[in-house]
Every structure is written in C-alpha cells, then in structure tokens.
MILONU-317773 format. One record per atom (N, C-alpha, C): x, y, z; residue in three letters. Coordinates in steps of 0.001 Angstrom, whole numbers, plus 524288, in hexadecimal, padded with zeros to 5 digits. Each point is the difference from the previous one (the first is absolute). Layout:
XYZALA;...
This chain:
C88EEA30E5D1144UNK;804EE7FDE07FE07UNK;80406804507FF18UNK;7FD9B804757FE02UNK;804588048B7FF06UNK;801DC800CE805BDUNK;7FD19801D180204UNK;801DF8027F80603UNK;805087FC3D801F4UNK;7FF747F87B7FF27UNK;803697FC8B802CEUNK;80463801ED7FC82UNK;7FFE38002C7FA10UNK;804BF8010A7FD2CUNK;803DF8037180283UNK;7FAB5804AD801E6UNK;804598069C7FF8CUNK;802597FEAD80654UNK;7FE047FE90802A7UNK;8017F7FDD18047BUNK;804B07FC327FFC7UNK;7FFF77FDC47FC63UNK;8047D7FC637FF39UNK;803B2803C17FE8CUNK;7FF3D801B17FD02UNK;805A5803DB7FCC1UNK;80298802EF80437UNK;7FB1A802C980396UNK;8045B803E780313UNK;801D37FCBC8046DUNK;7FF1D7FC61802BAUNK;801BA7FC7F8028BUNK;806237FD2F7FE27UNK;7FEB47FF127FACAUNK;804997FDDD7FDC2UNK;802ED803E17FF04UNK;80082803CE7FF14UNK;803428042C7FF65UNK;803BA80234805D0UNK;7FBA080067802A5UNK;8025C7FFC98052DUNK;803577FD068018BUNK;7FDF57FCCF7FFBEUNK;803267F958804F7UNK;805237FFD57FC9FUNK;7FF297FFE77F92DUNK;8065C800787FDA9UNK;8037B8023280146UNK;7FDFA807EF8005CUNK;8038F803B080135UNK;802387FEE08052AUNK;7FAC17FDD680405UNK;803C77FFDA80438UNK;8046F7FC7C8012BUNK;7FEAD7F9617FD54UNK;8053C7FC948000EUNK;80428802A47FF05UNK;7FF4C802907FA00UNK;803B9801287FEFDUNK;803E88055E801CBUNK;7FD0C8025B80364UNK;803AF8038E8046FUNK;803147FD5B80438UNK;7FDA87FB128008BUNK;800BF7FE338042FUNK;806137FE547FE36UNK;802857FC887FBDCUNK;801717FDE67FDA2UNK;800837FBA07FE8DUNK;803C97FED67FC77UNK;8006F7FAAC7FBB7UNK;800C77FD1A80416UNK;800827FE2780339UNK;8018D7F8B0800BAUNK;7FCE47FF347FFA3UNK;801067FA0D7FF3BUNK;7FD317FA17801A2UNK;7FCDB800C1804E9UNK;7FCA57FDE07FEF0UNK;7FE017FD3D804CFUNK;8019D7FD6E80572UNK;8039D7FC087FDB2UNK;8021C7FE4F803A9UNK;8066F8032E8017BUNK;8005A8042C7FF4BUNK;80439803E9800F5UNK;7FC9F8032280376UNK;7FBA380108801FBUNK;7FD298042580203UNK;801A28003B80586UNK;8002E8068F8031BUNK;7FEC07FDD18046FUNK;7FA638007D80168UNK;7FFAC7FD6B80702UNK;7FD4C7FEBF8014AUNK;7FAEC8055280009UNK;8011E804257FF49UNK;7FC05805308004CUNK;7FF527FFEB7FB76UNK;802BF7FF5E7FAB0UNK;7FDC57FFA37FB08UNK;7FD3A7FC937FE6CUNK;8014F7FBDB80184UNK;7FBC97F9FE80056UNK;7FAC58006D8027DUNK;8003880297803C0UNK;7FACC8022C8039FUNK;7FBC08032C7FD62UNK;80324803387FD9EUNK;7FEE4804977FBFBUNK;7FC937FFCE7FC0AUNK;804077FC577FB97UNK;7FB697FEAB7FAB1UNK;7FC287FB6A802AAUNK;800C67FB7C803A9UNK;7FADC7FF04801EBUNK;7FCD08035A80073UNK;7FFA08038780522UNK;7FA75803A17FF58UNK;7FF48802377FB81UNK;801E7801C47FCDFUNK;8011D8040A7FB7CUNK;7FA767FC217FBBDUNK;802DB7FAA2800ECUNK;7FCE67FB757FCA0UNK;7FBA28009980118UNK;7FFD87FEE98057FUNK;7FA8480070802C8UNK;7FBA4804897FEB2UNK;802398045D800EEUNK;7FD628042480025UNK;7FCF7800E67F99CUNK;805A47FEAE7FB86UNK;7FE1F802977FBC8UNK;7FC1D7FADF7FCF8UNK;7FE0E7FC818028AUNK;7FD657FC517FD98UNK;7F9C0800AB80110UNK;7FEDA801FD80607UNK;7FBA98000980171UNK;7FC5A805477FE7EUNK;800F8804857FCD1UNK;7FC728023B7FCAEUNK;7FD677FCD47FC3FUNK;803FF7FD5A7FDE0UNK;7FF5F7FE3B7F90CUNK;7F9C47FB1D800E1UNK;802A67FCD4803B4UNK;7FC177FB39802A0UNK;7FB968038C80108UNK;7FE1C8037880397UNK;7FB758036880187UNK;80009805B97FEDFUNK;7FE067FDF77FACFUNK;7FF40807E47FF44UNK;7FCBA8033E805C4UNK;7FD977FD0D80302UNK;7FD81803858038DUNK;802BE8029480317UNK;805AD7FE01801E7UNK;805768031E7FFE7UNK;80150805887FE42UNK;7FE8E804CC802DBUNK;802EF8042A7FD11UNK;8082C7FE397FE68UNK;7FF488021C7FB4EUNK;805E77FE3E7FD23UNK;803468045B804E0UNK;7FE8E804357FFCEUNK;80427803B28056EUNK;7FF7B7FB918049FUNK;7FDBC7FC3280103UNK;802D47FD2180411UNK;802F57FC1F7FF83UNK;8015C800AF7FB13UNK;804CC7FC627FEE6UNK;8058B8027C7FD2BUNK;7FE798054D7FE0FUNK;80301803D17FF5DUNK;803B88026880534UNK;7FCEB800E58015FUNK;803908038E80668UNK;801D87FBEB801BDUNK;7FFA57FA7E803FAUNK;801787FC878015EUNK;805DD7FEE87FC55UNK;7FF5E7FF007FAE8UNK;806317FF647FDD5UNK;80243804527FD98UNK;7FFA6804AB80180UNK;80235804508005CUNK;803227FF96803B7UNK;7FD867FF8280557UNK;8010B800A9804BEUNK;8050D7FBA47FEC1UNK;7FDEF7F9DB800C1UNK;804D97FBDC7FF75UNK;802FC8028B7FE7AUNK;80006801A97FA8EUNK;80668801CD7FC74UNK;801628043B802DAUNK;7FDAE803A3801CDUNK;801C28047F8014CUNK;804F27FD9080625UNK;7FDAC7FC22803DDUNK;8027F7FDF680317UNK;8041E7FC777FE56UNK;801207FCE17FB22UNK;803557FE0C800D7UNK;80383803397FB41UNK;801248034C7FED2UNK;801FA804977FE95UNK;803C88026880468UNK;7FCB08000D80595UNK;802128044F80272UNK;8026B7FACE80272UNK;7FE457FACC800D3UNK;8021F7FB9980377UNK;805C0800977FB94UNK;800C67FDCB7FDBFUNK;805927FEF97FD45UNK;8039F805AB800D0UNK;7FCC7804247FF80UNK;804B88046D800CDUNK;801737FFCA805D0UNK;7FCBD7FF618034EUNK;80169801FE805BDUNK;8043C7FA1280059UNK;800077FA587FD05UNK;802B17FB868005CUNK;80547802777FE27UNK;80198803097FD84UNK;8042B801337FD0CUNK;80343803D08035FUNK;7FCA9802038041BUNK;802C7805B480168UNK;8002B7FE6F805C9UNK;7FD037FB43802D1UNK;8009B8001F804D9UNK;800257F8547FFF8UNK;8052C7FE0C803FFUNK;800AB7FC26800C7UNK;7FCED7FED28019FUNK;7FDC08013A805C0UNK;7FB387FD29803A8UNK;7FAFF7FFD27FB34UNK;7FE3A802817FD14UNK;7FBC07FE097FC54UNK;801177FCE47FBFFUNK;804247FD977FEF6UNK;802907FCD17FD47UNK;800677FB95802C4UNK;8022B7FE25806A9UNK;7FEBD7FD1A802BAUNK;7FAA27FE717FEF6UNK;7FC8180326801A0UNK;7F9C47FDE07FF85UNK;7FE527FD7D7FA6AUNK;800AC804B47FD97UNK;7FC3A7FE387FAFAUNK;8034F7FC617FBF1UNK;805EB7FE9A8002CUNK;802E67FC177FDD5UNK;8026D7FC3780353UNK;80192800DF803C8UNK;803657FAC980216UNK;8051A801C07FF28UNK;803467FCA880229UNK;803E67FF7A7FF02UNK;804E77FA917FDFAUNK;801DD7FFCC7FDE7UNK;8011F7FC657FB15UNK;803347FC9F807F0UNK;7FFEA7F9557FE91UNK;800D67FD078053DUNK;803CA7FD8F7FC2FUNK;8031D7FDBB80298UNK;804CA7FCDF7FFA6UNK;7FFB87FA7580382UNK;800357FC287FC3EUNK;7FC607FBB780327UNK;804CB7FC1B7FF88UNK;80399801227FC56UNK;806077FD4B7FFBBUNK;80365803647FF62UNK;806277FD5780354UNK;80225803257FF99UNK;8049C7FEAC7FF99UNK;803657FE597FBEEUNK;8062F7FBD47FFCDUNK;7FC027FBDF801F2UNK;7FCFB7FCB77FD06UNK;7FEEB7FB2E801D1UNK;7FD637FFD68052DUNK;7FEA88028F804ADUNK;7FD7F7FF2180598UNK;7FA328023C7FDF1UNK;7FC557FE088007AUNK;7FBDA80102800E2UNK;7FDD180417804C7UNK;7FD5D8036E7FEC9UNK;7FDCC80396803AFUNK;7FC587FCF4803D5UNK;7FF397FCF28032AUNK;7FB487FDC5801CCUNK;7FC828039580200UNK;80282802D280297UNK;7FB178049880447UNK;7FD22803D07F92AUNK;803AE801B27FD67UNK;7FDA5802C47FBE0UNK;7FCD27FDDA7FCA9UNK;7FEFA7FC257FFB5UNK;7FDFF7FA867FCF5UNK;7F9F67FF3480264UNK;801438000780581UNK;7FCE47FED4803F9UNK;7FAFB8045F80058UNK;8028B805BD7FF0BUNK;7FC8B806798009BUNK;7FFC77FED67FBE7UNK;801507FF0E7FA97UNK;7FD5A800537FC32UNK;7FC1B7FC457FDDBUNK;7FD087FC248047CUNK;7FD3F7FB917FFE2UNK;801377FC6C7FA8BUNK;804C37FF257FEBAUNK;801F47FE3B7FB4DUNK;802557F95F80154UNK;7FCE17FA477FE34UNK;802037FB6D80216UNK;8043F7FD727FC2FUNK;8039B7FDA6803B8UNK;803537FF2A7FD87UNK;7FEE57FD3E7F9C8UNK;7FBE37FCAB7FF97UNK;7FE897FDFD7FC39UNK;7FF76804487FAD1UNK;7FF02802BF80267UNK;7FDA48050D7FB56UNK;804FD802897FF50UNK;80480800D68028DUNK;80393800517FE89UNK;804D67FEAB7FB1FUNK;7FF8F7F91F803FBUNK;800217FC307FBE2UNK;7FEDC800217F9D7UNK;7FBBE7FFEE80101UNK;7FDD08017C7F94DUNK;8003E803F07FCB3UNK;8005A8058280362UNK;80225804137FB66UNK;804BA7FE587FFB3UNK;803BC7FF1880332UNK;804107FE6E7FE4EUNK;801D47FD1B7FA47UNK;7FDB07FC2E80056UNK;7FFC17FAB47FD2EUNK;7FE4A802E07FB2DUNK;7FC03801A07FFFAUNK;7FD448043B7FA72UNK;80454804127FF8EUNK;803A07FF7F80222UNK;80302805947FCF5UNK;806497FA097FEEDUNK;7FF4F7FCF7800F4UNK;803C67FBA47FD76UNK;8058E801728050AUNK;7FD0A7FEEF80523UNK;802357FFE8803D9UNK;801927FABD80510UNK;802B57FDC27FF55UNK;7FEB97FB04800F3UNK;800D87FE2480673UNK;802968042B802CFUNK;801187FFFA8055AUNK;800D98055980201UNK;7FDE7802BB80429UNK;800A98030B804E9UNK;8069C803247FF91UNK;8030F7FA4880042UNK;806C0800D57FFFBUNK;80041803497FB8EUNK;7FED97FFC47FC25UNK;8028D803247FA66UNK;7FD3A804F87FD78UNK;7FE058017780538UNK;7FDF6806097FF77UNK;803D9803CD8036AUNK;8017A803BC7FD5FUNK;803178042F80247UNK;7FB068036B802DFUNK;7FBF68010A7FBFEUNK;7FDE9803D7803A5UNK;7F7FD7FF6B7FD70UNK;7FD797FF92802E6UNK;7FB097FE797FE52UNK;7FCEB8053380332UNK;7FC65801F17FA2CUNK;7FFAB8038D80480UNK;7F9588028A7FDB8UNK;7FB437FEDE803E7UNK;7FB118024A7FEC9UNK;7FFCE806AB7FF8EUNK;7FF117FFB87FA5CUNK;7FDD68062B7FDFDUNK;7FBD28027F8020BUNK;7FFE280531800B4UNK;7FB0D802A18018EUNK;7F9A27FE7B7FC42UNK;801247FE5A7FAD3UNK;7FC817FCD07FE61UNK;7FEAD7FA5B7FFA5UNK;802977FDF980424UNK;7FFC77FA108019DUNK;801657FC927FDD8UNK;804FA802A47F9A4UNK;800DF7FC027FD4BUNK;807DB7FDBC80306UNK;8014A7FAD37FFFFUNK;804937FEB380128UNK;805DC7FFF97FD8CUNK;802B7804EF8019CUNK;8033D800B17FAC6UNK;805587FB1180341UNK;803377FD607FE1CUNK;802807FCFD801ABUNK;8060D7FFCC7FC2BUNK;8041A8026B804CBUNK;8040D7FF197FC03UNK;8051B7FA89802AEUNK;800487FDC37FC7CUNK;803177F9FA80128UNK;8065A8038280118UNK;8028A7FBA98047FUNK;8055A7FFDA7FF9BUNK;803007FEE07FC1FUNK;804F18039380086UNK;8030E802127FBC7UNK;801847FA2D7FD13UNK;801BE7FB81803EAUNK;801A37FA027FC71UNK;7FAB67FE1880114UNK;7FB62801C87FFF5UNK;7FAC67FBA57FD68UNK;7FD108034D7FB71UNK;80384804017FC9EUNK;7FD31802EB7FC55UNK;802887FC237FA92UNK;7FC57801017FB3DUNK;803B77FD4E7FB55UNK;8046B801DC7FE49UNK;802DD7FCC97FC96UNK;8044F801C47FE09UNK;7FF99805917FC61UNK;8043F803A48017DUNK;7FEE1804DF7FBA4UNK;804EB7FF7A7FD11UNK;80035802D37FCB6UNK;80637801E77FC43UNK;802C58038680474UNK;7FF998006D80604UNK;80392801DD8032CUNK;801D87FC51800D6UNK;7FD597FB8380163UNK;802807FADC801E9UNK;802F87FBD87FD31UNK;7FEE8802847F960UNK;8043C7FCA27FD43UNK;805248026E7FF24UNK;7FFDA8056680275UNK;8039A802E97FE2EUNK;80287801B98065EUNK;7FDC27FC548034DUNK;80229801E4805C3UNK;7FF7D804CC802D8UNK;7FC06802027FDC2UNK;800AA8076280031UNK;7FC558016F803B6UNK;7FAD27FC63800F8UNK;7FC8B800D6803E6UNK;8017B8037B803EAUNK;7FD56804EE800EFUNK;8015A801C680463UNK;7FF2F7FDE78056BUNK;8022F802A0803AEUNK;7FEE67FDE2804E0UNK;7F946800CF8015EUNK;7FE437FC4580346UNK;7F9278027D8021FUNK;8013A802848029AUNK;7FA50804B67FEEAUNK;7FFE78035F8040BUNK;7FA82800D8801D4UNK;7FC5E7FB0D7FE9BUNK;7FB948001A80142UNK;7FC3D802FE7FF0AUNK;7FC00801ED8025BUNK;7FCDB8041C7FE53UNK;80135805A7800F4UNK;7FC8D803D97FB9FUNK;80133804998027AUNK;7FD03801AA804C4UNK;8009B802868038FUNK;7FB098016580357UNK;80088803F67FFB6UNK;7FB61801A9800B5UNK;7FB4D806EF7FEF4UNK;802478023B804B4UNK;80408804F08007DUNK;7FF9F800FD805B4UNK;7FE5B805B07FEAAUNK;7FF19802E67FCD1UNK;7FF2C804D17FFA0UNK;7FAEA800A77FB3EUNK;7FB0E8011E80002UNK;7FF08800A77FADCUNK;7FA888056A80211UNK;80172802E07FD57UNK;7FD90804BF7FDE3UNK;801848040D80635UNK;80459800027FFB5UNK;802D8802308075AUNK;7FFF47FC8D804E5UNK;7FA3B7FC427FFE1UNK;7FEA87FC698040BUNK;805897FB948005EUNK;801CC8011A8071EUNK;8034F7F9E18002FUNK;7FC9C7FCF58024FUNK;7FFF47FAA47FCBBUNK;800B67FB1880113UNK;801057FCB48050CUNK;7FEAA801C580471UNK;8042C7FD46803E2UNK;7FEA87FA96800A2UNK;7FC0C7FD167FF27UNK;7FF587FBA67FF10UNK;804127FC637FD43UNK;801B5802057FC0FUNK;804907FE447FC2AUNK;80376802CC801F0UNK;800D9803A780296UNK;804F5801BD800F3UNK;803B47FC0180454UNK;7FB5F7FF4180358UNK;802127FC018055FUNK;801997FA777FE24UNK;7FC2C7FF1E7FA68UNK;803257F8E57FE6EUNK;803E5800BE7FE3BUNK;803FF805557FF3AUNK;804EE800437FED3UNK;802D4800968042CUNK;7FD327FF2280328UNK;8025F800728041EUNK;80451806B480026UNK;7FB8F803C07FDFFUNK;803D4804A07FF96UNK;7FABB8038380371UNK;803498063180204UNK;7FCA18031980194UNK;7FCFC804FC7FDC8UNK;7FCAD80221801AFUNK;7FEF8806227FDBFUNK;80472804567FEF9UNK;802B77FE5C805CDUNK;80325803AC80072UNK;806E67FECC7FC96UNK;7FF8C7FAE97FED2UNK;8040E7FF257FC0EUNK;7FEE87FFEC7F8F9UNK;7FA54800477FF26UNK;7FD9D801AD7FB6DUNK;80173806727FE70UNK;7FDDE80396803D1UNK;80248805B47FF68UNK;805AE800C880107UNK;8010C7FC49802E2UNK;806688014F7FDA0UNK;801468005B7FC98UNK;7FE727FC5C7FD60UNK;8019B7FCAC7F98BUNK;7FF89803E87FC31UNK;7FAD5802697FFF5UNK;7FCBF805AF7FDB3UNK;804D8802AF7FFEBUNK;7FFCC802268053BUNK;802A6802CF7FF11UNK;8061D801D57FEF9UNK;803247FA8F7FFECUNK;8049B7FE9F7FCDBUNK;800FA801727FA80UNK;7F9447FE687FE65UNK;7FFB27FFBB7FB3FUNK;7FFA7806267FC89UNK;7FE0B803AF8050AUNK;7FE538055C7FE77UNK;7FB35800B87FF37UNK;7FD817FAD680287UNK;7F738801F07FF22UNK;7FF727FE3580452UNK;7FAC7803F57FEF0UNK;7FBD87FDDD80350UNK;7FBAA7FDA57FF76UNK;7FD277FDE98035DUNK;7FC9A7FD59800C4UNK;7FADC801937FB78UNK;7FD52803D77FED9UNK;7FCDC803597FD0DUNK;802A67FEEB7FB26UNK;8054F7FFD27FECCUNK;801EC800617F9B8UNK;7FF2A7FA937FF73UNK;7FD7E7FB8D8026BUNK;7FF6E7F8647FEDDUNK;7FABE801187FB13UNK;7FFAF7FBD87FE74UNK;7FD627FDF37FC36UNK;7FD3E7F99E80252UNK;804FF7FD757FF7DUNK;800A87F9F9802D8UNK;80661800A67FF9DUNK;8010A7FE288063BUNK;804537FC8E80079UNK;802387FC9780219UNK;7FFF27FC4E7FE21UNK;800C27F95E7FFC2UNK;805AE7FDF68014FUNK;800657FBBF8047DUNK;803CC7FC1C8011AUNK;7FEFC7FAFC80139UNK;8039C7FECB7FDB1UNK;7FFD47F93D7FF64UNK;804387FEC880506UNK;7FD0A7FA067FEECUNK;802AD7FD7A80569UNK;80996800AE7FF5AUNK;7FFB18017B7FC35UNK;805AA7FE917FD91UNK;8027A807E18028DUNK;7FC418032680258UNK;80043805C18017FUNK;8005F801797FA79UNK;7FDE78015F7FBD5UNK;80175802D07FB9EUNK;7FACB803077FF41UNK;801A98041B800F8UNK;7FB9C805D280076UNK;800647FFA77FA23UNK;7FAD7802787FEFBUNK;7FCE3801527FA62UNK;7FD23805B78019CUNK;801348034A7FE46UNK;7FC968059480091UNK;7FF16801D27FA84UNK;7F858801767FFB2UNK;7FDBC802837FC2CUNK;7FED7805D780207UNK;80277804787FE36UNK;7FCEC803D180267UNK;7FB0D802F87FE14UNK;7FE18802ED8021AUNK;7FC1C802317FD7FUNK;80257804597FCB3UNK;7FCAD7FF657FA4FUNK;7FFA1804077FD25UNK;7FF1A80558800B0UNK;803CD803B07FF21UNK;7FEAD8048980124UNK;7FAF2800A37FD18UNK;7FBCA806FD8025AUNK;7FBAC7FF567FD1AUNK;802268058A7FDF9UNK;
C-alpha cells in the first residue's frame, strides 16, 4: 500500500507541474496537440499506480518526454507559420455579409444543420443577419450579427452609432503576413509594405496589425527589449 501511495504522489506531482506549464485553459479552448497530450499524459501516469510491477521510470521518462515536446511544439508554433498551419489550423470564415461559404463549409465537413444550430444557440435566427461567422482554431463559432440586426445601444438613441466596419483581420502578427486575410481585402503584399513604409516601419517593428473591412489600419508594435 505504501509503495501505491508514494507512487501516487510523484505521479501527481508530475502530471500537475506539467498541465500547468502547459497552460491555464479550458479544455474545450485546447488545441488539438494539447488535447492529444494530457490524453497520453492521463494514460501514461495512471498505469504504474494500477501495476506496481511497472517500473515508475517508465512512466517518468515517457511524460518528461510529452512535456518536453509540447514545450518545444508551441514555441516552434509561435516562431514559424508552417508549424502553426499543422499543429493549429487556421481560423475559416464560413460567413461572410450574409453569403455562406459552401465549398469552406464543405472542407470543413461541417452540415448545414450543425450550422443551423450553433447559430440558433448563440440567439441567431437566420444565415442573412450574420456579418461574419467564423470557425476558431479551437473549433469554437465566434459570430458577429449585422450592424441593423444587433440590439439597441445608447449610440442608437443618441444617433451616434458609428459607421460598420466589420471585423478586424490579423494581417501581420509577430512579423508573419497574413496573406490569406490580406487577399479577402482584396489588398496586396506589395501594397501592405507600402503602407509600412509610409508609416516609417517595418515589417520586424509589427506586433499585430489589423484591418477591417471599413480599411482602418490598427498597428501594435513591438516593445523595445
């Protein structure tokens, strides 16, 4: 019985430290390599405790190893787009001013019915009165309604509402462009570095910088170190 205890403790000590490197979200905020992750992690750190005949180092090294990989998976996600392609996705746009994406709908094996219903669960009552619907890299549906199907605010009693300008889109973030979002603005690379450099930066001095369908640039730069 002692041996299952002490076995328990360092197991549990482990599997904590490592969630918690990993970090705080939810569950259902995870991506798909972190979700993968504490599964085996589960897996691994359960089957000493069940069979002491198990040396505990084979359940030690095994989630070393995990954490140690998805450690290096999230940094190499941060510093290189193409491993960010793989191991996250990329956020789909499945509405857009009201038209439905069908072909994007279609690659994302997503039926209209199931559509339907997140919709409806986010107090959406038709297709028409979405400006822009759009699947997250964690598969949740963020959905923002047209400017006359939103409720009344104190802009609108006071007439002051600004004009829409729809969403922002990501075209720059941590130096990486965007050209995915750059092209639904129907704008280019080579009219992005113009812009830069109007402005007096470059590309390396970005943080994120964001335009909405209305053209209104947003630039964060990076902090000097």
């Amino acid at each position: 019985m002692a041996t299952v205890l002490i076995r328990t403790a360092i197991i549990y000590v482990l599997f904590t430290c490592a969630i918690r490197l990993m970090g705080k979200r939810q569950v259902g905020e995870m991506q798909l390599s972190e979700l993968i992750t504490t599964f085996m992690l589960s897996e691994l750190a359960i089957n000493p405790i069940q069979d002491i005949s198990i040396p505990i180092a084979y359940s030690i090294i095994p989630l070393i190893f995990l954490f140690s990989m998805e450690v290096i998976t999230s940094f190499l996600v941060t510093k290189s787009p193409l491993f960010k392609r793989i191991f996250m996705g990329t956020p789909s746009i499945i509405i857009k001013h009201g038209v439905l994406n069908q072909r994007e709908l279609s690659r994302l094996r997503i039926s209209i019915s199931e559509l339907l219903s997140e919709l409806r669960l986010k107090d959406v009552a038709s297709i028409e009165d979405v400006d822009y619907a759009i699947l997250e890299q964690n598969g949740k549906l963020s959905v923002f309604l047209k400017d006359d199907k939103r409720g009344v605010t104190i802009e609108d009693i006071l007439n002051k509402r600004p004009k829409p300008s729809g969403i922002a889109h990501a075209i720059i973030i941590d130096e990486q462009i965007n050209l995915k979002e750059l092209s639904l603005l129907g704008k280019s690379e080579e009219w992005l570095l113009n812009e830069l450099k109007r402005r007096g930066l470059e590309r390396v001095d970005i943080l994120l910088l964001t335009i909405d369908d209305a053209n209104n640039i947003n630039i964060i730069k990076k902090e000097e170190k």
